[in-house]
N, C-alpha and C positions, 0 to 999 in steps of 0.2 A: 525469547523474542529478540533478541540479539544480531541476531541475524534479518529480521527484519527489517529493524533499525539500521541495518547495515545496509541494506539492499535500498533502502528508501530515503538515505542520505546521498548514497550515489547517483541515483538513476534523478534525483533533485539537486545535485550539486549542492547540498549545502551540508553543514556539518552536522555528526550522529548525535551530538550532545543537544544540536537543537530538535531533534526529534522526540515531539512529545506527544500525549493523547489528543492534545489540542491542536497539534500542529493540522492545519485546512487547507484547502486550494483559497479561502479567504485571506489568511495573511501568510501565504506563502508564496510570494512573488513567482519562483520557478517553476509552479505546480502548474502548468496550463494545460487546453485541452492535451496538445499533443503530450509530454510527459505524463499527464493521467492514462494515454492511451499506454505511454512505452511500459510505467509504473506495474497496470495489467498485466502488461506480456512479460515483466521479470518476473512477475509475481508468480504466474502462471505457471513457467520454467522452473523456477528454482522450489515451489513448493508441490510441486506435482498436480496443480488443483486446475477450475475450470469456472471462471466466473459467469455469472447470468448477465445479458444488456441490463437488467434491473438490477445487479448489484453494481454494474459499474456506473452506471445513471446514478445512484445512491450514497456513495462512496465519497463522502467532503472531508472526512477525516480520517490521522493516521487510527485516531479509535477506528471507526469503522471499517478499516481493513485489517485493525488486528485481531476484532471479533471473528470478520469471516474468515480468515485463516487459520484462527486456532479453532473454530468449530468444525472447519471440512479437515485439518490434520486429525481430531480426534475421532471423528467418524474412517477414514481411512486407516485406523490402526487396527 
C-alpha cells in the first residue's frame, strides 16, 4: 500500500510519513471537499477501480479508502 500512501500524500500536499489509518478529512486541514473530489479521481486512475456516490459520501478515512481499494484490487485479480 505504498503507493497509496504515495498517491494520497500528494494529491494532499502533505508528507507520506504523515499518512496514517487515522489520518481524516477531520484533522487534515488539506482534505477538503474539492481534494476529496480530486483524491477519487487519482484513485480511480491509478488503481483501475470505480468508486460508488455512497463510497465517496462515506469515505472520512485514509482506513476507509484503503479498505475499498485493496478489496476491489483483490476482486479484479
Amino acid at each position: 500500500m505504498t503507493e497509496l500512501k504515495k498517491l494520497f500524500a500528494r494529491v494532499l500536499d502533505i508528507n507520506e510519513q504523515d499518512v496514517t489509518e487515522e489520518t481524516s478529512r477531520e484533522n487534515t486541514e488539506k482534505w477538503d471537499s474539492f481534494n476529496h473530489l480530486l483524491l477519487i479521481n487519482e484513485l480511480e486512475k491509478e488503481f483501475n477501480i470505480r468508486f460508488t456516490m455512497e463510497e465517496v459520501e462515506k469515505i472520512k478515512t485514509f482506513k476507509d479508502i484503503k479498505k475499498i481499494v485493496t478489496n476491489r484490487s483483490a476482486k479484479n485479480e
